[in-house]
N, CA, C, O and CB atoms as a CASP TS submission, in Angstrom:
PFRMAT TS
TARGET T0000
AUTHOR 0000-0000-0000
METHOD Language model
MODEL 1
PARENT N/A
ATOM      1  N   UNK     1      -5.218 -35.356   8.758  1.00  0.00           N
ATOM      2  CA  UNK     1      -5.756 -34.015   8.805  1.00  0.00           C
ATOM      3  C   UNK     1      -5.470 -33.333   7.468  1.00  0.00           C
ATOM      4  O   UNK     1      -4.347 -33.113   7.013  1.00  0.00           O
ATOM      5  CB  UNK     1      -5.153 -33.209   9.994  1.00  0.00           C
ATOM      6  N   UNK     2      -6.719 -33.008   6.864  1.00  0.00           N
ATOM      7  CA  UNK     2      -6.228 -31.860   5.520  1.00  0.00           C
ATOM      8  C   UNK     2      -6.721 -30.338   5.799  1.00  0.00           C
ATOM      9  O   UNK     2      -7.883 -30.093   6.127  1.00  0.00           O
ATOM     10  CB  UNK     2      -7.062 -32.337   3.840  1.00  0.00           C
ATOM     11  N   UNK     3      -5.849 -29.465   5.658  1.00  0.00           N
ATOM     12  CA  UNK     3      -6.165 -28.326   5.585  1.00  0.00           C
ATOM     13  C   UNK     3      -6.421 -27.119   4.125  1.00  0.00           C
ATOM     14  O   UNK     3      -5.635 -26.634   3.312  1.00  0.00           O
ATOM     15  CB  UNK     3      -5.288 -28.074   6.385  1.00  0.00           C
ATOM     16  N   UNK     4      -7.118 -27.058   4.223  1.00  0.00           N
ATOM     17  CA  UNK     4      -7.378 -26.237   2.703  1.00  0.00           C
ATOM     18  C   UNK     4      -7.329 -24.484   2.946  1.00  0.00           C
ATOM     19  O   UNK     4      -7.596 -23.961   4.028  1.00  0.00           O
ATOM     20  CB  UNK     4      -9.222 -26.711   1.997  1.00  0.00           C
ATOM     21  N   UNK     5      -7.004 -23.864   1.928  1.00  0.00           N
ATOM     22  CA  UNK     5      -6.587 -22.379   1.580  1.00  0.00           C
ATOM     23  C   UNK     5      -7.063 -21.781   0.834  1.00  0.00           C
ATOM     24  O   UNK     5      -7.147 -22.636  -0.048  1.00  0.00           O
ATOM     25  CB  UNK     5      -5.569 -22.137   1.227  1.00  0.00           C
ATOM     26  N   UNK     6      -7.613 -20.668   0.301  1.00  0.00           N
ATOM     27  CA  UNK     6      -7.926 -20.338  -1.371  1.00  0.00           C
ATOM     28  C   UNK     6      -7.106 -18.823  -0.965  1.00  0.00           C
ATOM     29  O   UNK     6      -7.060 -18.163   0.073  1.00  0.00           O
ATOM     30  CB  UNK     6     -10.102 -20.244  -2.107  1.00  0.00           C
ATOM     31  N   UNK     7      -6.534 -18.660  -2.260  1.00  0.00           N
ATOM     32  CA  UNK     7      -5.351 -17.255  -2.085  1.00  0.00           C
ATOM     33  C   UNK     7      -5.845 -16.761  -3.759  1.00  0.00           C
ATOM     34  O   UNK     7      -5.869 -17.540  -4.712  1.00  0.00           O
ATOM     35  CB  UNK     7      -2.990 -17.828  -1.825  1.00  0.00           C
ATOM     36  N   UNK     8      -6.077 -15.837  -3.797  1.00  0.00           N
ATOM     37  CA  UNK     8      -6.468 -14.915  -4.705  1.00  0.00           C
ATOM     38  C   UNK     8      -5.603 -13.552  -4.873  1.00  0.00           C
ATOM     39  O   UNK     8      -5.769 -12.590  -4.123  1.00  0.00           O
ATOM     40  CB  UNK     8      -7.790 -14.632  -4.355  1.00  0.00           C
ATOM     41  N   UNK     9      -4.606 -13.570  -5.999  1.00  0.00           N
ATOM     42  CA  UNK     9      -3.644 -12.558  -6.538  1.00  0.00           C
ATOM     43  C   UNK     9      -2.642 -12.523  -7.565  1.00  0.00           C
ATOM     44  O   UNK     9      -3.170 -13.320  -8.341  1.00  0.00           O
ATOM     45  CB  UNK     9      -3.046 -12.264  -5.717  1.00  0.00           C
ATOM     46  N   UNK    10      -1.802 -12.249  -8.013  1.00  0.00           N
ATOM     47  CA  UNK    10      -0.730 -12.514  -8.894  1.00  0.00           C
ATOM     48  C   UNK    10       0.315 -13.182  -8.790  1.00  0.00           C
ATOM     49  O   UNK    10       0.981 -12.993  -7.772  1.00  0.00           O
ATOM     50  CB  UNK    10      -0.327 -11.702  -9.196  1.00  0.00           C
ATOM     51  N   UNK    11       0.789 -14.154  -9.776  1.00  0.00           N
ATOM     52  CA  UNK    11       1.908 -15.139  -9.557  1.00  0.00           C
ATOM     53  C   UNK    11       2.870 -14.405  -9.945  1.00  0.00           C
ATOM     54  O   UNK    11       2.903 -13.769 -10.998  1.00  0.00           O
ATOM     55  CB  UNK    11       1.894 -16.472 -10.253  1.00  0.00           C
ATOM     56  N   UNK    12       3.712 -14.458  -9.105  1.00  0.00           N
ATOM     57  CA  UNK    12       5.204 -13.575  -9.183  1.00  0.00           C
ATOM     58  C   UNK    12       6.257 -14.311 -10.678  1.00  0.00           C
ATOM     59  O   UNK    12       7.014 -13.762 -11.479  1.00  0.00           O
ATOM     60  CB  UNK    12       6.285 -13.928  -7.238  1.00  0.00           C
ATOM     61  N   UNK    13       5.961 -15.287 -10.559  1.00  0.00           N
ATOM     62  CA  UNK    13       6.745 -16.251 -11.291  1.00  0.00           C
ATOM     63  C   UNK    13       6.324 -17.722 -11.760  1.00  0.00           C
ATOM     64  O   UNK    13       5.426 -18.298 -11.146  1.00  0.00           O
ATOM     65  CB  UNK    13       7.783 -16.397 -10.545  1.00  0.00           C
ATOM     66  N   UNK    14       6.804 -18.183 -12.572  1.00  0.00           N
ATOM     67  CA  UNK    14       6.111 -19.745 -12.568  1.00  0.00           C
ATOM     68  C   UNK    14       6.696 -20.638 -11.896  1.00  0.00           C
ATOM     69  O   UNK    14       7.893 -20.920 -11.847  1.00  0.00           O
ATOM     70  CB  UNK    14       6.010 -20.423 -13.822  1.00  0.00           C
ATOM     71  N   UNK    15       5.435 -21.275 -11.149  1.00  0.00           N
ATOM     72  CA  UNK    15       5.332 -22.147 -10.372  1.00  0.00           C
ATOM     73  C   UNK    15       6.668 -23.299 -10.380  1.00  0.00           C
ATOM     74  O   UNK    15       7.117 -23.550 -11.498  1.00  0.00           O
ATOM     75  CB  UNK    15       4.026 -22.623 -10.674  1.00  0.00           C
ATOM     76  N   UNK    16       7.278 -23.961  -9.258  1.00  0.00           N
ATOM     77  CA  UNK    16       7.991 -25.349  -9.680  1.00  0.00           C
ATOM     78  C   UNK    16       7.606 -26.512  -8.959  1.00  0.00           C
ATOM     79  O   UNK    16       7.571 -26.608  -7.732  1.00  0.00           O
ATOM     80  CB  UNK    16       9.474 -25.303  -9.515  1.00  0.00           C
ATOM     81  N   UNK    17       7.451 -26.987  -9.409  1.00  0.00           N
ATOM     82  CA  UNK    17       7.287 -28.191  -9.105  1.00  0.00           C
ATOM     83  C   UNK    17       7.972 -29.675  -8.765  1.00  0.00           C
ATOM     84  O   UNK    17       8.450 -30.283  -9.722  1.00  0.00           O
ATOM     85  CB  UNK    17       6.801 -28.225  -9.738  1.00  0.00           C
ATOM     86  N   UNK    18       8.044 -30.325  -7.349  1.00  0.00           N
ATOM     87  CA  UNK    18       9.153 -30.911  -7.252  1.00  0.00           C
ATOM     88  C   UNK    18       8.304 -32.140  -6.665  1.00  0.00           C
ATOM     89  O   UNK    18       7.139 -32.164  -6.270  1.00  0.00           O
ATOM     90  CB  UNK    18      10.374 -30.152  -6.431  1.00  0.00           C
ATOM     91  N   UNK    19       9.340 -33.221  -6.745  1.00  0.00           N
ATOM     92  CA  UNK    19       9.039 -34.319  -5.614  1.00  0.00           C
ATOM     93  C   UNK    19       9.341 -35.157  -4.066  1.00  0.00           C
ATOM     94  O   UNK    19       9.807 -36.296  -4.088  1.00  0.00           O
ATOM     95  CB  UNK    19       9.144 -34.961  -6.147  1.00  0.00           C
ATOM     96  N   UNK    20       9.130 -34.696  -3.200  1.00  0.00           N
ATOM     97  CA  UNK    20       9.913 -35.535  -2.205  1.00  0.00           C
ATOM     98  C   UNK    20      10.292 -37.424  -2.523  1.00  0.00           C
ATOM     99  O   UNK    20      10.054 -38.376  -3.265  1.00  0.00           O
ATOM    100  CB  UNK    20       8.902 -35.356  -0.790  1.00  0.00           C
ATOM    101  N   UNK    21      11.008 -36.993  -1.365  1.00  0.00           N
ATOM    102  CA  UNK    21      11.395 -38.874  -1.694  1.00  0.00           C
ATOM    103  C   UNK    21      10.509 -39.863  -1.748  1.00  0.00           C
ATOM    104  O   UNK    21      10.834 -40.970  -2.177  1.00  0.00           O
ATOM    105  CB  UNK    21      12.225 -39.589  -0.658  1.00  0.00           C
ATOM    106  N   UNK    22       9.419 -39.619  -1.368  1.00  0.00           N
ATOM    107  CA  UNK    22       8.390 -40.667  -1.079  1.00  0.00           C
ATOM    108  C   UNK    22       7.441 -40.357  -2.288  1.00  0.00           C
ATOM    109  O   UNK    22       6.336 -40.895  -2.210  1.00  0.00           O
ATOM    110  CB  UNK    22       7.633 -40.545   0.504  1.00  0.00           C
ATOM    111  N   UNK    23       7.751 -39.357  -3.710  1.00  0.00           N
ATOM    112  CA  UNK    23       7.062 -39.375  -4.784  1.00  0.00           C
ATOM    113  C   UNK    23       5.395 -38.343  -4.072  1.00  0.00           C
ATOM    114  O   UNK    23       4.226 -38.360  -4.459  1.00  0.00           O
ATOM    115  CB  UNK    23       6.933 -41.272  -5.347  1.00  0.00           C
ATOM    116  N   UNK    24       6.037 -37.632  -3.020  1.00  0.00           N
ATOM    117  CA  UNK    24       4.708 -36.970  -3.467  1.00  0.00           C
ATOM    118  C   UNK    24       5.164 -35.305  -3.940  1.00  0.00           C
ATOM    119  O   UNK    24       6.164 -34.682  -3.582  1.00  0.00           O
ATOM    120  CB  UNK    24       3.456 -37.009  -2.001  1.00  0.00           C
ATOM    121  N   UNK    25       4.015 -34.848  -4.892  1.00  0.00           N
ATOM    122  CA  UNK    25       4.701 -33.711  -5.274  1.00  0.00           C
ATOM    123  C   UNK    25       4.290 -32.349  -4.447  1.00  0.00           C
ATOM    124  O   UNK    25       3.257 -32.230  -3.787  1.00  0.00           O
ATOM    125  CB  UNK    25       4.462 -33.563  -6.755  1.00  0.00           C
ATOM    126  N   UNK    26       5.126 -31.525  -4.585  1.00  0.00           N
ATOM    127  CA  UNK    26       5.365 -30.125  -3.722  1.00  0.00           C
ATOM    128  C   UNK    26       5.324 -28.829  -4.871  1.00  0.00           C
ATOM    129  O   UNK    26       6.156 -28.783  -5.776  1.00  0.00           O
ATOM    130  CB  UNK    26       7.112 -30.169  -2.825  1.00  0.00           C
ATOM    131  N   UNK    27       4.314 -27.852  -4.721  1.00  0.00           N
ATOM    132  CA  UNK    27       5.105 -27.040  -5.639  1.00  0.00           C
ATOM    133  C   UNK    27       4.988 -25.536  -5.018  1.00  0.00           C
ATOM    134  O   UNK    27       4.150 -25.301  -4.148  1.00  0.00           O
ATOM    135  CB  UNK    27       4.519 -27.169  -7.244  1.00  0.00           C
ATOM    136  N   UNK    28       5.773 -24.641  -5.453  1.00  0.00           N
ATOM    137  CA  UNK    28       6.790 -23.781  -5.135  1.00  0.00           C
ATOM    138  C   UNK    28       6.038 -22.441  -5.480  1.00  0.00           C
ATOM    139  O   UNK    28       5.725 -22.653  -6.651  1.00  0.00           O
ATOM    140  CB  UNK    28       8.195 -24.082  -5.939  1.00  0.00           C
ATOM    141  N   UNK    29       5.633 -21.381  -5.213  1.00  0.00           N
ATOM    142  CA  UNK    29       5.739 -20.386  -5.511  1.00  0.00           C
ATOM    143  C   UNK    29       5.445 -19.083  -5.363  1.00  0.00           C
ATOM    144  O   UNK    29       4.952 -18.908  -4.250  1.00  0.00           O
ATOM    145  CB  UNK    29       5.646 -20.566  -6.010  1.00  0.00           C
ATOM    146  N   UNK    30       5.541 -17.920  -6.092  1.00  0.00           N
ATOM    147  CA  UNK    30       5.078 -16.552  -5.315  1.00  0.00           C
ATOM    148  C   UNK    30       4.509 -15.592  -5.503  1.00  0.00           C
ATOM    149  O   UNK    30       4.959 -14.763  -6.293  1.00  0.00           O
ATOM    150  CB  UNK    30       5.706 -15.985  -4.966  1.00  0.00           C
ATOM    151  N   UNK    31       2.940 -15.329  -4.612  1.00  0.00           N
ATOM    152  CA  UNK    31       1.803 -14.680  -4.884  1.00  0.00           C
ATOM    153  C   UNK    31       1.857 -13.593  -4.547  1.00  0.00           C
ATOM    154  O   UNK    31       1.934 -13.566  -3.319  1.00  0.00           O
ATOM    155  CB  UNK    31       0.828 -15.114  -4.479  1.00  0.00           C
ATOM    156  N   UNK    32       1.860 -12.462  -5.045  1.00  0.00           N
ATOM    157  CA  UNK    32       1.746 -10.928  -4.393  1.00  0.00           C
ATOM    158  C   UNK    32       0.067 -10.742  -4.531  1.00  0.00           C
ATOM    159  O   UNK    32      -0.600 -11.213  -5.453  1.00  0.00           O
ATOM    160  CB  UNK    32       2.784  -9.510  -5.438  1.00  0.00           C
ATOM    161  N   UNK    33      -0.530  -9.840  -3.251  1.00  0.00           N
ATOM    162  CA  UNK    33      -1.798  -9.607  -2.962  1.00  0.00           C
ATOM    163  C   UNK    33      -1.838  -7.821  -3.041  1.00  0.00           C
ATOM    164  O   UNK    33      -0.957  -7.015  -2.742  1.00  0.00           O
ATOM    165  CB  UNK    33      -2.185 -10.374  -1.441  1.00  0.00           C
ATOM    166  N   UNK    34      -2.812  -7.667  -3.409  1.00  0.00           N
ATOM    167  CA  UNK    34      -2.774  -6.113  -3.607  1.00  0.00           C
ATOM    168  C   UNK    34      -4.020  -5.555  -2.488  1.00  0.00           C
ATOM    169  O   UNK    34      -5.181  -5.964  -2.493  1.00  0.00           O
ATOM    170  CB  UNK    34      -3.157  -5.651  -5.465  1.00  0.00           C
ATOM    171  N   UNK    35      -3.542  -4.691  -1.703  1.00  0.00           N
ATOM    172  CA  UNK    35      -4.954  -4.304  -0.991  1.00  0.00           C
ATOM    173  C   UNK    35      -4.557  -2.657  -1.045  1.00  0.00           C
ATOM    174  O   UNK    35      -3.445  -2.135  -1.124  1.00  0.00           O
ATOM    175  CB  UNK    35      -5.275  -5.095   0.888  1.00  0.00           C
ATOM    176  N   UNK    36      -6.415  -1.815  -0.942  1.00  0.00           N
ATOM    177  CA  UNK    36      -5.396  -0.736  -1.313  1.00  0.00           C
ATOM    178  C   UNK    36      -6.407   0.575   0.083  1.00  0.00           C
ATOM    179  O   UNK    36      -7.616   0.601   0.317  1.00  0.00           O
ATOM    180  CB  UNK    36      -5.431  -0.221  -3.694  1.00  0.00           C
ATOM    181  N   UNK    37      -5.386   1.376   0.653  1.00  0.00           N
ATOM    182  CA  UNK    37      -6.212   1.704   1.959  1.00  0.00           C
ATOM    183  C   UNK    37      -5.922   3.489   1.301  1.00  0.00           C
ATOM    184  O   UNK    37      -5.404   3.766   0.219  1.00  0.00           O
ATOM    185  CB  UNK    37      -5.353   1.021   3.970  1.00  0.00           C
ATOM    186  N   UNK    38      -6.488   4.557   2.438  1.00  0.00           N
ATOM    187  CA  UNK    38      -6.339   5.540   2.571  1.00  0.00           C
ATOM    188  C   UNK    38      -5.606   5.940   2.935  1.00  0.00           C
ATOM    189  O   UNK    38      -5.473   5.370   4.018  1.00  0.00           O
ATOM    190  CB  UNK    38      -6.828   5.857   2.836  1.00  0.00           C
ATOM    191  N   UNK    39      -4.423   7.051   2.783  1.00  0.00           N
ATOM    192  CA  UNK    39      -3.273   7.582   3.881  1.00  0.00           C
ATOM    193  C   UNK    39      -4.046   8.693   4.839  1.00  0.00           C
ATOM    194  O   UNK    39      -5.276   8.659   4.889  1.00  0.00           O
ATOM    195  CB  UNK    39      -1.786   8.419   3.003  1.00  0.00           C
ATOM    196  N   UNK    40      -3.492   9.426   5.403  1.00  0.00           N
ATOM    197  CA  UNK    40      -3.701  10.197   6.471  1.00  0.00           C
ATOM    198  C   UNK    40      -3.579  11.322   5.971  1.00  0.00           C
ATOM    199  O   UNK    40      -3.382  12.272   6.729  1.00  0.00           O
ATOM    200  CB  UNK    40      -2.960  10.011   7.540  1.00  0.00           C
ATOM    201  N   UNK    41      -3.655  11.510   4.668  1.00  0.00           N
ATOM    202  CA  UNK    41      -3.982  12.651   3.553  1.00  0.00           C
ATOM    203  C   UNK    41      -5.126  12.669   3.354  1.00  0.00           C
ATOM    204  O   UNK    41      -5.726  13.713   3.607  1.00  0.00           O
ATOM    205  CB  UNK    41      -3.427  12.585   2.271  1.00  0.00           C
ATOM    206  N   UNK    42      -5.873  11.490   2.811  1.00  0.00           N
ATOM    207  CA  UNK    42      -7.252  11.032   1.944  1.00  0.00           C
ATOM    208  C   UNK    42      -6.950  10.293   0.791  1.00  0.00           C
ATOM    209  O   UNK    42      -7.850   9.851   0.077  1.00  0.00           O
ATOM    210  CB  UNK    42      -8.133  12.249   1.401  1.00  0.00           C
ATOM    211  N   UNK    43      -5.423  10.073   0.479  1.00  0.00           N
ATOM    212  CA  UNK    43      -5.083   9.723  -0.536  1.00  0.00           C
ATOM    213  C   UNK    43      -4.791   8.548  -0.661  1.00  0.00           C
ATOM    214  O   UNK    43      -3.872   8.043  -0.016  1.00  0.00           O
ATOM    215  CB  UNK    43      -4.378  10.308  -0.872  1.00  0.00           C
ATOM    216  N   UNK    44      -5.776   7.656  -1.818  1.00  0.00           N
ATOM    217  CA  UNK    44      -5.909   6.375  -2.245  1.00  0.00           C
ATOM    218  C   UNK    44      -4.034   5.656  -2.265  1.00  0.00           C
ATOM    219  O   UNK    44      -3.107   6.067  -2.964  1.00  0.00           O
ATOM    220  CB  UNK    44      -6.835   6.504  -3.933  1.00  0.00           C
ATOM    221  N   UNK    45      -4.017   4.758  -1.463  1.00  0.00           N
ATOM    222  CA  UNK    45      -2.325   4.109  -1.797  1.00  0.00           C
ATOM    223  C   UNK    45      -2.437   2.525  -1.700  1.00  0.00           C
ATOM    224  O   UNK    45      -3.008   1.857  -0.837  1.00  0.00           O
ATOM    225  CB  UNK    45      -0.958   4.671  -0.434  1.00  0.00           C
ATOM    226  N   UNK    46      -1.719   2.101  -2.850  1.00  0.00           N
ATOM    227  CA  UNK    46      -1.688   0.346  -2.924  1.00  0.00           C
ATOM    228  C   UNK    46      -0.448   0.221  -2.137  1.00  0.00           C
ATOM    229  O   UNK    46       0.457   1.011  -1.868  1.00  0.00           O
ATOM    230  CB  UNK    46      -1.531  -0.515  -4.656  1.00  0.00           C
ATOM    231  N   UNK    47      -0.713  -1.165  -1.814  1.00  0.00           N
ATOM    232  CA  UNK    47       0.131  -1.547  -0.612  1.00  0.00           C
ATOM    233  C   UNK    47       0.225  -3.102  -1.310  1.00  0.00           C
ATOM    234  O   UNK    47      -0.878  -3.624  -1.467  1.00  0.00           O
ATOM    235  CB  UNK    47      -0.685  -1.332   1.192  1.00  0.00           C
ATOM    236  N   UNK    48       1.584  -4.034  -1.817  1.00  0.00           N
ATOM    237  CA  UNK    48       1.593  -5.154  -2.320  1.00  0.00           C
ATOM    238  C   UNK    48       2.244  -6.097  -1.197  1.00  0.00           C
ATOM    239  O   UNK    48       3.205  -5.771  -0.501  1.00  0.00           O
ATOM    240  CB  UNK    48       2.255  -5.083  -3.633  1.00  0.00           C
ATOM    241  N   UNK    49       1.758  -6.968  -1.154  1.00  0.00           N
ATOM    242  CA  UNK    49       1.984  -8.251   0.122  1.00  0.00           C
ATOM    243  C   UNK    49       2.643  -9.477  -0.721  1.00  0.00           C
ATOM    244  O   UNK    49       2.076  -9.914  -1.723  1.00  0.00           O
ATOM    245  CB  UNK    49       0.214  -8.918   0.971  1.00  0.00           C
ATOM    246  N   UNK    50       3.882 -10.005  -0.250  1.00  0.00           N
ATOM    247  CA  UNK    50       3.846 -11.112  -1.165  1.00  0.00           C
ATOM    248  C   UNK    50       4.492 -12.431  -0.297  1.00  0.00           C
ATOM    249  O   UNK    50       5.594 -12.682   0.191  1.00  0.00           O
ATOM    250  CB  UNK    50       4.740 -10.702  -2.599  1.00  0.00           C
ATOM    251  N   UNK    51       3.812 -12.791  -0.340  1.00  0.00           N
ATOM    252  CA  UNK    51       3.457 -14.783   0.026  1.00  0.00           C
ATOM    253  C   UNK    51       4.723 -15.917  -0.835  1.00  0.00           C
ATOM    254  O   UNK    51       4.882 -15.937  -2.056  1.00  0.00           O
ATOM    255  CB  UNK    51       1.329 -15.393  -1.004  1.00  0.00           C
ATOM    256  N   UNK    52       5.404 -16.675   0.046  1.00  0.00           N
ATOM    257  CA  UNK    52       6.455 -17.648  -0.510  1.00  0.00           C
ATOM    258  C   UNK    52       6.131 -18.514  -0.302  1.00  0.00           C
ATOM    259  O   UNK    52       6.776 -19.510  -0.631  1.00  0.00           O
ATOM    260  CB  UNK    52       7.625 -17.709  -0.224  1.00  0.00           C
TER
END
């Protein structure tokens, strides 16, 4: 079974990259997403989400 993703946002940091024992590689890292809503004012506010 393969499952696929597409994530669209900013890399917190650079990526790492590792190997399990069996030589396959894994890599590491962390995306913040920006979405940005209205408050209960009218007033435009970003809100940052971040993904490990």
């Amino acid at each position: 079974m393969l499952n696929k993703i597409m994530l669209i946002g900013n890399l917190g940091k650079d990526p790492e990259m590792n190997y399990t024992p069996s030589g396959t590689a894994v890599t590491k890292f962390s995306l913040a997403v920006n979405r940005y809503r209205k408050s209960s004012t009218g007033e435009r506010q970003e809100e940052t989400e971040w993904f490990n």
